[in-house]
N, C-alpha and C positions, 0 to 999 in steps of 0.2 A: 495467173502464173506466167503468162505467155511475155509481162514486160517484166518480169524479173530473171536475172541470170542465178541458177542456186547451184552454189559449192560444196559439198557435202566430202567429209574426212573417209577411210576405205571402212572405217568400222561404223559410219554414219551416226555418231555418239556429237559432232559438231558439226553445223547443216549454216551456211550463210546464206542469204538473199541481198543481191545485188540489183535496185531498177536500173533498167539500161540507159532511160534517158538520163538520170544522174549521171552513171558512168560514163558517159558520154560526154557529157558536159563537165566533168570532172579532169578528166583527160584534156578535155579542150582549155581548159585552166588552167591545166600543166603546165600543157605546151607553149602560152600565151605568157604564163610566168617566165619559164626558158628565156623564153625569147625576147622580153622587157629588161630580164635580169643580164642579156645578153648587150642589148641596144642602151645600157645604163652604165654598164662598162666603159660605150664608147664614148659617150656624151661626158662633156667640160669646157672647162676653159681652152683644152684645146682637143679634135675631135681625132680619133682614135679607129681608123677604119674596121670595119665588124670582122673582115678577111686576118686582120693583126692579134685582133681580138679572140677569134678561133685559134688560129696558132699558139697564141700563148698557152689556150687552153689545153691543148693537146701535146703541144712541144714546148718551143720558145719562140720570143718574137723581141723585136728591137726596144719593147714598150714594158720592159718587165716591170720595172720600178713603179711607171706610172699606174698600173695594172693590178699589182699585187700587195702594194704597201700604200695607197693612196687610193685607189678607187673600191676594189674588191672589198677591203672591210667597211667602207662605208653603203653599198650596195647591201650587204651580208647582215648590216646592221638595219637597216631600211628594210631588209628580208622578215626576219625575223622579228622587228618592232614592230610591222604592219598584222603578220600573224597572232601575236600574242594579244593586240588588241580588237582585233575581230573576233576572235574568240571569246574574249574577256567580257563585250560587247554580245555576244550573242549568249552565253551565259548568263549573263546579268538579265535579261529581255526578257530569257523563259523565268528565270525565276521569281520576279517579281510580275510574272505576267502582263510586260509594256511596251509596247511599241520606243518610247522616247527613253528607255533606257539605257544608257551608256556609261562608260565611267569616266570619259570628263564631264558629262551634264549631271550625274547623280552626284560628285562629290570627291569618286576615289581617285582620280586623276588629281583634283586638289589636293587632298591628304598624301599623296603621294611626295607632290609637290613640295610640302612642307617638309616630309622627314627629307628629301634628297636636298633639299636647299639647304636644312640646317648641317647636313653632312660636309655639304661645299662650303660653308662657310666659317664651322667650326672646327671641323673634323680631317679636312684633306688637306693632306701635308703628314698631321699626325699618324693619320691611318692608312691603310692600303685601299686604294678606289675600290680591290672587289670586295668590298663589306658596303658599298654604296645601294646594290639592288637590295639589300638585307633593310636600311635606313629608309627606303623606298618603300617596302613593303610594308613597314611596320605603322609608317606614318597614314596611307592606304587602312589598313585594316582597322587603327583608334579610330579613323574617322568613321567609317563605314561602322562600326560598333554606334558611336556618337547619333550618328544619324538614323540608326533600325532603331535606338532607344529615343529619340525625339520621335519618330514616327509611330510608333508603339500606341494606340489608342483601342481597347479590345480588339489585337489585331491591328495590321498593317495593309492600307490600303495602296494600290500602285502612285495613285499619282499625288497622296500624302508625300509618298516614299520622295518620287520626285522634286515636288516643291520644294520639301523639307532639305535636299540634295543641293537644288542649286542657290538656294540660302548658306549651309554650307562651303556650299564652290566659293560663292564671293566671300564670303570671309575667308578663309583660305588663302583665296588671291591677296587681300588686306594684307594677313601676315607676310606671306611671302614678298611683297612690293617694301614691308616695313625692314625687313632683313635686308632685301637688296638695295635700300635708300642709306641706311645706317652700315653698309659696308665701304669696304674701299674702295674707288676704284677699280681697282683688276679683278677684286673679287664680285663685284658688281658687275661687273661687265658679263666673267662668265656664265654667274647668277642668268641675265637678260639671255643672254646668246640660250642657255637650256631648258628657257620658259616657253622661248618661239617656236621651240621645237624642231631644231636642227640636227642635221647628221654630219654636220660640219666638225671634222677632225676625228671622226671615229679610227681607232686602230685598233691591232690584233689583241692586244691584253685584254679590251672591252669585250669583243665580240666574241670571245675563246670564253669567257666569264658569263655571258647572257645568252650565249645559243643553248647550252644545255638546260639553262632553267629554262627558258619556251618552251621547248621540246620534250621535257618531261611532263611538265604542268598541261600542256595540251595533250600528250600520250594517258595520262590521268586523266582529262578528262571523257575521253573513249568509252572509259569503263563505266559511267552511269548514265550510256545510250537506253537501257531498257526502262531505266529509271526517271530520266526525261522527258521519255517519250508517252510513259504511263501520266505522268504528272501534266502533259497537255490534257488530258480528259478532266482534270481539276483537283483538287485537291482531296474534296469528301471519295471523288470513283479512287483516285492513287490509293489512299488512307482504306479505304475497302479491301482492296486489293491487297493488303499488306504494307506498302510501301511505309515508313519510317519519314514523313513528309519531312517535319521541319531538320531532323537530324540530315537528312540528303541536299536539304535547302542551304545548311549550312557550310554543309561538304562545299556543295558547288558555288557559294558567295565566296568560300573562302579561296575556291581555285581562281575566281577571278578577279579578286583582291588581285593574290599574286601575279598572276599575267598579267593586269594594268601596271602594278608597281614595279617589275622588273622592265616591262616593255619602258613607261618613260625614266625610268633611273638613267638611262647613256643616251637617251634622244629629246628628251623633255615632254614638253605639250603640247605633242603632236595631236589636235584635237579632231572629234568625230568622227575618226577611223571606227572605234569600237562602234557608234550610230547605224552606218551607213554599210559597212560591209554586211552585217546579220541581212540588213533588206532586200539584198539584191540576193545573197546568196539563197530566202525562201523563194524569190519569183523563178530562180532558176534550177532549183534541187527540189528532190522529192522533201518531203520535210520529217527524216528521220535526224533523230540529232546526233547520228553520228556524218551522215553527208554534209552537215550542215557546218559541222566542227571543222572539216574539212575543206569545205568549201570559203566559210567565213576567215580561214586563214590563208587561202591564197586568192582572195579578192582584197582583204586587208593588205598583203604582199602586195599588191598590184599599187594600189592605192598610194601607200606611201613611195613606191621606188615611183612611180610614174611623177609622181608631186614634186620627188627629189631631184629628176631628171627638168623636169621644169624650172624647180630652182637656181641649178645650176646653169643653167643653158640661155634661158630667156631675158637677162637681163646682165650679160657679161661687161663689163669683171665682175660686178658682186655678186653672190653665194648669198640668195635670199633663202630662209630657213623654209623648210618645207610645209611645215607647220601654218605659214602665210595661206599654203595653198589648199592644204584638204580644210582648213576654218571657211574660205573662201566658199566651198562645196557645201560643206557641211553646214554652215548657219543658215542655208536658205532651205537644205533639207529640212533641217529639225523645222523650224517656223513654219513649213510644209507640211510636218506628221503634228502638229501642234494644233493644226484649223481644221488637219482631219481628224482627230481625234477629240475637238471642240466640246463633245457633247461629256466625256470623264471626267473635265474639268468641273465638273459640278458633284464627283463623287466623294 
C-alpha cells in the first residue's frame, strides 16, 4: 500500500489507487508535452522566439497570425493525431494479445486509407470534409471485419491475425495507388501528400471536427480498465470471472477502429505511432490499462509533434511530411519486435 496514493469519496462508496511511480511519470509526460507542444509553436520556416510564443499565449504578441491560424492548428492536429493512435495501438495489443500489433501493420490504417481516399477523390467538393472521419472509419472497420473473418480458423490466433493483416495492408496500398494513378493531377497530388502522412495545411474546421472524436473515444475507452486488466490473466481466468470476453473484445476492436480511422482521416499515414507508443509507455507505467491509456497517448503526442517539428525544420524550405519520420523509427522497431518475438511465428 505504501506505493500507492488512495483517494477515497467522504461516504467511502468510491475508493481510487493511484501508483506513485505512474504518477510521477505521468506528470513528468505532461509537462514534457507542455513544453514540446510549446517549442513546436516556435519552430518553421521562420523561427518564432519561445518569449513571443508565451505572450501570445497569455496576451498578445506581434506573431498572431503566424501563431494562431498557421501553426497552432497544425500542432493541435499533430496533438491529437499522435494520441488517438497510441491508444488505438495499445488497444489493439491487449486484445489480440501482440506485441507487433498496430493499426497500420494489422491492416486498419489501410482500410482506413481506402474509405478516406475514395472520399477525396469522389466525394470532396460534393460533400462537406467533416463526413471525411465518418468515410475513414467505415473503410477501417469492412476491413478489420474482412480480416477477423479470413483469420477465423477455430478461433483466431495473434499472429494469424497479423499475417493475415499485413496481406491486407498491401492490398489496400494496391487500391489506393490505383485511385491516385487514375486521378488527376491535383487530385493525385492531394491523394500522395495524405498517404505520407502530413500535417501540412491543417486548419481550424479540421481540428474543431477531430478533437472531439479523440477525446471522446479515448474518455470511452477509460471505462473498460477493469475489464482489460481482468482479460490480461487470459481469456478462460476473464470468462470465469464473469467477464463477457468476446462481447468486450469487440467493444474495444471497435473503439480502435475508430481512433485509427479518425486520427488518419486529416493527417494520413502517419505510420507506427500506434506500434511504438504502447512499448514505451509499459516500460515506463505501472501496467494498469487505465495509466497505460494515458500514457500511450501522450507519448503518441510526443511522437508525432516531435516528427513534425523535424519535418518542418530540418530540411528548409521544404515541409517533408512527418510520416517520413516516425516510419524511419518505426520500421526498425517492428523488424526489432519481429526477431524477438521469432519463436510465435511458428504458431
Amino acid at each position: 500500500m505504501g506505493n500507492y496514493y488512495t483517494l477515497r469519496s467522504k461516504t467511502g462508496k468510491v475508493s481510487i489507487q493511484i501508483h506513485k511511480r505512474s504518477l510521477f511519470t505521468l506528470v513528468a509526460l505532461i509537462l514534457t508535452t507542455v513544453a514540446v507542444f510549446i517549442i513546436s509553436l516556435s519552430s518553421g520556416s521562420s523561427y518564432i522566439p519561445l518569449r513571443a510564443v508565451l505572450e501570445e499565449i497569455f496576451s498578445e504578441s506581434d506573431h498572431a497570425f503566424i501563431l494562431n491560424e498557421l501553426r497552432l492548428p497544425r500542432v493541435l492536429m499533430g496533438l491529437v493525431v499522435g494520441a488517438g493512435l497510441g491508444v488505438s495501438g495499445l488497444i489493439l495489443q491487449g486484445m489480440i494479445r501482440n506485441p507487433l500489433g498496430s493499426p497500420d501493420i494489422v491492416g486498419v490504417t489501410g482500410g482506413a486509407s481506402v474509405g478516406a481516399v475514395i472520399f477525396i477523390v469522389f466525394l470532396l467538393g460534393e460533400i462537406s470534409v467533416q463526413w471525411l472521419p465518418l468515410a475513414s472509419i467505415t473503410g477501417a472497420a469492412i476491413t478489420t471485419a474482412i480480416i477477423y473473418l479470413l483469420s477465423w480458423k477455430n478461433g483466431v490466433t495473434p499472429m494469424r491475425l497479423i499475417l493475415i493483416g499485413i496481406g491486407i495492408s498491401a492490398l489496400t496500398n494496391a487500391v489506393v495507388t490505383m485511385f491516385m494513378v487514375s486521378s488527376e493531377s491535383a487530385v493525385a497530388s492531394k491523394v500522395y501528400l495524405w498517404l505520407t502522412g502530413s500535417l501540412y495545411g491543417a486548419n481550424w474546421h479540421e481540428v474543431t471536427i477531430l478533437i472531439p472524436i479523440i477525446v471522446i473515444l479515448i474518455f470511452l475507452s477509460l471505462f473498460f480498465t477493469g475489464v482489460v486488466d481482468v482479460k490480461q490473466l487470459g481469456d478462460d481466468v476473464a470468462t470465469g470471472m464473469g467477464v463477457r470476453v468476446q462481447f468486450f473484445r469487440f467493444l474495444l476492436i471497435s473503439l480502435s477502429v475508430g481512433l485509427a480511422g479518425a486520427a488518419v482521416s486529416f493527417a494520413g499515414g502517419i505510420a507506427f505511432v500506434g506500434l511504438i507508443a504502447p512499448h514505451i509507455a509499459r516500460l515506463l507505467l505501472q501496467r494498469s490499462f487505465g495509466n497505460l491509456v494515458f500514457g500511450s497517448a501522450l507519448i503518441g503526442s510526443l511522437i508525432v509533434m516531435i516528427a513534425d517539428i523535424i519535418a518542418r525544420t530540418a530540411f528548409l524550405p521544404s515541409d517533408i511530411p512527418a510520416g517520413v519520420f516516425t516510419a524511419g523509427i518505426g520500421a526498425p522497431f517492428f523488424i526489432y519486435l519481429l526477431y524477438r518475438n521469432r519463436k510465435g511465428m511458428n504458431e
